[in-house]
VMD Tcl script that draws the C-alpha trace (Angstrom):
set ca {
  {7.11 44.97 45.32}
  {7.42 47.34 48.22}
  {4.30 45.94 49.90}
  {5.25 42.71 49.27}
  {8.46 43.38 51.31}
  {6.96 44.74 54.24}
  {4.77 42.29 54.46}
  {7.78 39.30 54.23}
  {9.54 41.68 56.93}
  {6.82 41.48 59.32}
  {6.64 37.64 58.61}
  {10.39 37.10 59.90}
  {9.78 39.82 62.19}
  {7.41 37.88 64.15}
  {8.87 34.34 63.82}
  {12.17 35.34 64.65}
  {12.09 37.99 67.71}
  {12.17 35.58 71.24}
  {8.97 36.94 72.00}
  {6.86 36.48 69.23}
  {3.31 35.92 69.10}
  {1.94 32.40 70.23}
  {-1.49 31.03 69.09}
  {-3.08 31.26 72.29}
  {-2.63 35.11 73.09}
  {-5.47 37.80 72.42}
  {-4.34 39.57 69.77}
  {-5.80 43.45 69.85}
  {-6.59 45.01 66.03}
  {-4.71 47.87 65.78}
  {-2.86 47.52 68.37}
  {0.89 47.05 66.90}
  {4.10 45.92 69.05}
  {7.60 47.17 67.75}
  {10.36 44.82 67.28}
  {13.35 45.60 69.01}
  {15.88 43.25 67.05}
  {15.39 40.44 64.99}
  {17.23 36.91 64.05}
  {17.36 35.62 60.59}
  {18.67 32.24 61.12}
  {18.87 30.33 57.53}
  {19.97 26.62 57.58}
  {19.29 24.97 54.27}
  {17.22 22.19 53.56}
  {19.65 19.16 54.24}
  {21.25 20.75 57.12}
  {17.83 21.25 59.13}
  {17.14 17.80 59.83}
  {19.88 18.04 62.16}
  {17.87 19.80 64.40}
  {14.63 20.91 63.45}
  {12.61 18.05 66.34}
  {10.35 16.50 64.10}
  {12.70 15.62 61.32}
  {15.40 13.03 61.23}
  {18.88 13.16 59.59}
  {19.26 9.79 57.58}
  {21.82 7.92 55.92}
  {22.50 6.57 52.71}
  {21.83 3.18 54.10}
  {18.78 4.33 56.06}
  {20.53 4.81 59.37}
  {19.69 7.54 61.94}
  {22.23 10.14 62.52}
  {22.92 11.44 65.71}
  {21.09 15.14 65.73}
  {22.63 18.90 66.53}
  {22.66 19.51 70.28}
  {21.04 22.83 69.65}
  {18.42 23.25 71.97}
  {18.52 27.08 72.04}
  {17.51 27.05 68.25}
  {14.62 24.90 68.50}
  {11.83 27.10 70.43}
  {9.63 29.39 69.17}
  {8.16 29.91 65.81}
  {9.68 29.11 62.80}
  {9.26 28.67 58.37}
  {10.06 25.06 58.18}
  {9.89 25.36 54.12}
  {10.71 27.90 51.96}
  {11.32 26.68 48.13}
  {12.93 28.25 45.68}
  {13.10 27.72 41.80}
  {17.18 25.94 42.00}
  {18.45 24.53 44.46}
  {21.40 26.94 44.60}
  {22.31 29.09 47.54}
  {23.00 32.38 46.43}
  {19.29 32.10 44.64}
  {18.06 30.52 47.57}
  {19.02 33.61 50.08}
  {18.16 36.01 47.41}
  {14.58 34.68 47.68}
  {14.62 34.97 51.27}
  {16.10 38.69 51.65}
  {13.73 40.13 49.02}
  {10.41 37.85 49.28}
  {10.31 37.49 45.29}
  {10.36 33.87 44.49}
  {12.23 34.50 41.21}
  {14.75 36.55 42.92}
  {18.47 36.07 42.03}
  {21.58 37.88 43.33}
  {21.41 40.92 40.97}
  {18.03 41.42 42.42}
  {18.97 41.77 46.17}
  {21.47 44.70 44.91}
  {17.98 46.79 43.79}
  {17.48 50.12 46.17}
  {14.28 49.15 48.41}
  {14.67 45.17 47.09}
  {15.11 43.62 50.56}
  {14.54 43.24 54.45}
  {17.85 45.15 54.73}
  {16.66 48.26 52.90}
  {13.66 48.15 55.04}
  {15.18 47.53 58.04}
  {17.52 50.40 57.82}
  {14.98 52.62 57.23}
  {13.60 51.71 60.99}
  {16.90 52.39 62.10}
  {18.25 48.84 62.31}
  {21.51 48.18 62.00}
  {22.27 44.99 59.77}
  {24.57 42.40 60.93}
  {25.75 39.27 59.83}
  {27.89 36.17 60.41}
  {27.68 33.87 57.42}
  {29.90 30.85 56.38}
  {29.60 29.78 52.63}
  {26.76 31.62 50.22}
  {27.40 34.99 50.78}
  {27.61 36.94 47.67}
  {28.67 40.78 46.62}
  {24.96 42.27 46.72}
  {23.87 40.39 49.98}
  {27.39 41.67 51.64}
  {26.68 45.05 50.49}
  {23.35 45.23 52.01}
  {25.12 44.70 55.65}
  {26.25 46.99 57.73}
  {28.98 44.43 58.91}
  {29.63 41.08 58.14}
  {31.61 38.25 58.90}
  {31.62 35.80 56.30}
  {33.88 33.03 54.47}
  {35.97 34.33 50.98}
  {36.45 30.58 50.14}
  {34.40 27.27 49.80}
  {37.47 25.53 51.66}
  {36.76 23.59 54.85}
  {40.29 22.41 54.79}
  {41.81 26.27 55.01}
  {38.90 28.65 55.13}
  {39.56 32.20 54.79}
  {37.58 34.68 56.59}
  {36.95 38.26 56.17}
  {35.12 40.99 57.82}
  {33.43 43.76 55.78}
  {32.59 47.02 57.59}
  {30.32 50.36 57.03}
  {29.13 51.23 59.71}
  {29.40 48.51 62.90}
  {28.33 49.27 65.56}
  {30.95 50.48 68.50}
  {32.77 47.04 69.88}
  {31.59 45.13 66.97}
  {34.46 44.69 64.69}
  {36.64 44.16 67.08}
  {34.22 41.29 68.64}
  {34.20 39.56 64.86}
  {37.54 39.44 64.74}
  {38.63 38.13 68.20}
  {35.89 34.99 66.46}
  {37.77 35.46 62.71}
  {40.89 34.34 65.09}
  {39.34 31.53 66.95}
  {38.25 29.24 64.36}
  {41.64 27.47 63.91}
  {40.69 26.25 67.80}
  {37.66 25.34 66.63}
  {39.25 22.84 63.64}
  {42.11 21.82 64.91}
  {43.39 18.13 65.16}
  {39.36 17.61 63.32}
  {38.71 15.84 60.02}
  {36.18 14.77 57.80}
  {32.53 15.49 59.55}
  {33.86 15.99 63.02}
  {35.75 19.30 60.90}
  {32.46 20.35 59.39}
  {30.68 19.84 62.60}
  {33.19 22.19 64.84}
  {32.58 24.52 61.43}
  {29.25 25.05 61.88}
  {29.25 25.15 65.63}
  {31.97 28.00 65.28}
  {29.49 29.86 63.17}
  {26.78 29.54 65.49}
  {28.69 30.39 68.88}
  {30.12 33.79 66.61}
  {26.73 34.34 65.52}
  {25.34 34.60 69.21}
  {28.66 36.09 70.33}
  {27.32 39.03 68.62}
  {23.44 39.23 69.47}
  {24.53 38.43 73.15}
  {27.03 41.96 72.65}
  {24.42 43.78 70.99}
  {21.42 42.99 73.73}
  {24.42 44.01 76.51}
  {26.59 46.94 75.18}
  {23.37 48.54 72.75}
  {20.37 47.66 74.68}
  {18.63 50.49 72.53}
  {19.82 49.76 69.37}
  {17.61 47.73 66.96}
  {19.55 45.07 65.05}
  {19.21 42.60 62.44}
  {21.07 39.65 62.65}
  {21.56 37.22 59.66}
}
mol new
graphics top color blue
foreach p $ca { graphics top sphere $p radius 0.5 }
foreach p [lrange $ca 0 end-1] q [lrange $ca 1 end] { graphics top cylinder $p $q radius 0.2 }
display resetview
């Protein structure tokens, strides 16, 4: 199991970090680069066709949707398919987080069971800024998180939970914990879900954007 980890970790590792290997560059054996800090960006398998450039979001009818204006996601490397046994998100991020494809949220609260364990252990600090699909064992696992208590886009309730956050970063989560009610105001229906998301997003590099600037020598995780 351990190896298996480390070996998933160096996967996202790689795909994630803005300067990850590219096919064309002479790679030396033995020679190993260090990550500084790391992105986990998880969008699941409906949402990604709203950006991701070679798919299409589609309609019931068959109609194109309009697509994510998102162009600072779309460079770079990244795992356009990772399936799980049910289509159900807690299992889904459990599978990501530990690399076992019959994972499950009891699993990711194992000692050693996940990127976070291993990541801390290369003195990362793990943070996070999730909407819906959070669960006890994968907020446990962070070192701060901002995340959603409720499945309501109508009145969402957001919380931050705290160990040990880095200096400037609680109080950065919850200047964003106090904007969203900009961000949905006077919106309804998929226009609401849309400023949602995007209010997730802008938090979400609100905080690697603080980290890079105020803890240039601090390695991070970012989920």
């Amino acid at each position: 199991m351990k190896k298996i980890q480390t070996s998933f970790l160096c996967l996202l590792l790689i795909i994630f970090l803005s300067d990850a290997v590219y096919a064309a560059q002479e790679i030396n054996i033995g020679v190993i680069k260090r990550p500084q800090s790391a992105i986990l960006f998880i969008v699941d398998g409906l949402g990604s066709s709203y950006f991701y450039p070679e798919l299409n979001p589609i309609a019931l009818d068959g109609k194109e949707l309009s697509k994510a204006n998102t162009p600072n996601l779309t460079f770079g490397s990244r795992v356009i398919d990772i399936k799980t046994p049910h289509p159900v998100t807690g299992i889904a991020h459990s599978v990501i987080v530990t690399g076992n494809s019959q994972a499950n949220e009891e699993i990711v609260g194992y000692p050693d069971a996940t990127i976070y364990d291993i990541t801390r252990e290369h003195g990362f600090v793990n943070l996070a800024v999730m909407e819906t699909g959070d669960f006890v064992n994968m907020r446990e696992e962070q070192d701060i998180i901002l995340f959603a208590e409720n499945n309501s886009i109508d009145e969402p309730t957001i919380s931050i939970q705290a160990k040990a956050a880095p200096t400037g970063i609680y109080e950065l989560m919850y200047e964003w914990k106090m904007k969203l009610p900009e961000y949905l105001d006077n919106t309804s229906g998929e226009k609401k879900y849309s400023a949602y998301n995007k209010w997730g997003i802008d938090a979400a590099n609100s905080v690697a954007t603080y980290m890079i600037n105020d803890h240039p020598t601090q390695k991070f995780l970012l989920t």
